[in-house]
C-alpha positions as CSV (number, residue, x, y, z in Angstrom):
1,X,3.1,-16.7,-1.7
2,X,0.1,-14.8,-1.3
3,X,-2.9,-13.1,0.6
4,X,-3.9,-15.9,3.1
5,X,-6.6,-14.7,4.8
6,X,-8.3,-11.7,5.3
7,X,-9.6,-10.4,8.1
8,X,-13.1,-9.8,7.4
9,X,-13.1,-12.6,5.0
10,X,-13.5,-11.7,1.0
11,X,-17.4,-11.5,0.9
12,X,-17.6,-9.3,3.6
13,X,-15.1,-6.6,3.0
14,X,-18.4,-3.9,0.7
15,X,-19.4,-3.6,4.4
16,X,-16.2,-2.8,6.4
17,X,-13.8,0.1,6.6
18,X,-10.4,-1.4,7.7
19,X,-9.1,-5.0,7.1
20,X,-6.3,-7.0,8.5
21,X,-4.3,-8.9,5.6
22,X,-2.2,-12.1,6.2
23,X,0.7,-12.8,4.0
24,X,2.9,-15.2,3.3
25,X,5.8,-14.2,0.9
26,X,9.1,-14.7,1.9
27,X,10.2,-11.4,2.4
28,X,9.4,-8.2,4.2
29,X,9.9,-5.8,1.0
30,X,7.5,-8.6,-0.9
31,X,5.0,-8.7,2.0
32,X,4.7,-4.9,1.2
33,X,4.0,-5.4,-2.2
34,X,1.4,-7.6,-2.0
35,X,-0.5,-6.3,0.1
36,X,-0.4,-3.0,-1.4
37,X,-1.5,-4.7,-4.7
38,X,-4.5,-6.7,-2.6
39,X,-5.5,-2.8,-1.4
40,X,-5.3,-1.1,-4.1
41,X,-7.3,-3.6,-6.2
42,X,-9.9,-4.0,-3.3
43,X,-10.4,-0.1,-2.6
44,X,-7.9,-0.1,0.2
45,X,-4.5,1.5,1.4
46,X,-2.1,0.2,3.0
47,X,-1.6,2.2,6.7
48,X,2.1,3.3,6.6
49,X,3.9,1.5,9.1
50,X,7.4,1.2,8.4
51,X,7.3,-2.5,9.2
52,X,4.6,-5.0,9.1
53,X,3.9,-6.8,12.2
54,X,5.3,-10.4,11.8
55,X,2.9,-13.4,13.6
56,X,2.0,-16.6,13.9
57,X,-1.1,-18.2,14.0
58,X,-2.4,-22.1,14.1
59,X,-4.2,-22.1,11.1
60,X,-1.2,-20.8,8.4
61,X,2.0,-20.6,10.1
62,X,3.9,-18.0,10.6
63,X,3.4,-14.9,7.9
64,X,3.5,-10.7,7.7
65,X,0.3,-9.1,9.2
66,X,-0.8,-5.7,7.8
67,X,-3.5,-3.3,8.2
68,X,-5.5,-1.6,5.3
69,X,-8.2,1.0,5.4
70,X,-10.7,2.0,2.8
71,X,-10.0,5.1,0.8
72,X,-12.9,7.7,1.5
73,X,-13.5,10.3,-0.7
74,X,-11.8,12.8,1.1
75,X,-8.6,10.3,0.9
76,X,-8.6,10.7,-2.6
77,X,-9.3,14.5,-3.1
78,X,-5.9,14.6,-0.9
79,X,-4.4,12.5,-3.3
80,X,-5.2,14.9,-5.7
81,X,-4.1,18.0,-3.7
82,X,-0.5,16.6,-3.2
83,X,0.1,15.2,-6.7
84,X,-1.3,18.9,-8.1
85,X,1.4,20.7,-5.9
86,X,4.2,17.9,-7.2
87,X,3.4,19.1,-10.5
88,X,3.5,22.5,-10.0
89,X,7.3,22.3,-8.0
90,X,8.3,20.3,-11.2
91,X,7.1,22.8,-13.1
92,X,8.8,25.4,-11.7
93,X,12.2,23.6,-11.5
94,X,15.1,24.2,-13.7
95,X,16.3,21.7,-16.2
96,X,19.8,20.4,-16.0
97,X,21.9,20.1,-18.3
98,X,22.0,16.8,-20.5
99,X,25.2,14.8,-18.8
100,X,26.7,14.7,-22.2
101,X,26.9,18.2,-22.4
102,X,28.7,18.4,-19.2
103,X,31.7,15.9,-20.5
């Protein structure tokens, strides 16, 4: 259960922007997973769709297809916008009580 195949292959992927990955685990959820792990370790996101599209092709069978794109620069400065404003909310929020001083 794995990447099968990418789409530019391995060696190629320094010179492309987007990528279609191939995967074979069993599950929708572990599809996911994997192929946000194969993106995030290549330099990638994951687009957000909701659910990967599900084919079958000659070569591998039948498996979860899903897109990735490469993270620009301007990708990760909004990264770094929305976790800054995450911080400051939490910042700003009150703390609740400990649950065992509600008892």
């Amino acid at each position: 259960m794995s990447i099968l195949i990418t789409d530019p292959p391995q060696d190629a992927l320094a010179s492309t922007n987007s990528a279609l990955d191939y995967c074979d685990a069993p599950t929708h959820d572990e599809s996911i997973r994997q192929i946000d792990e194969w993106a995030r370790r290549h330099g990638f996101a994951r687009v957000g769709e909701r659910w990967l599209a599900v084919v079958s092709r000659e070569d591998i069978g039948t498996c979860f297809k899903g897109v990735c794109y490469r993270l620009s620069e301007e990708d990760r400065a909004g990264e770094e916008d929305r976790l800054g404003a995450i911080r400051s909310r939490r910042l700003v929020m009150r703390e609740s009580p400990d649950c065992a001083v509600l008892d």
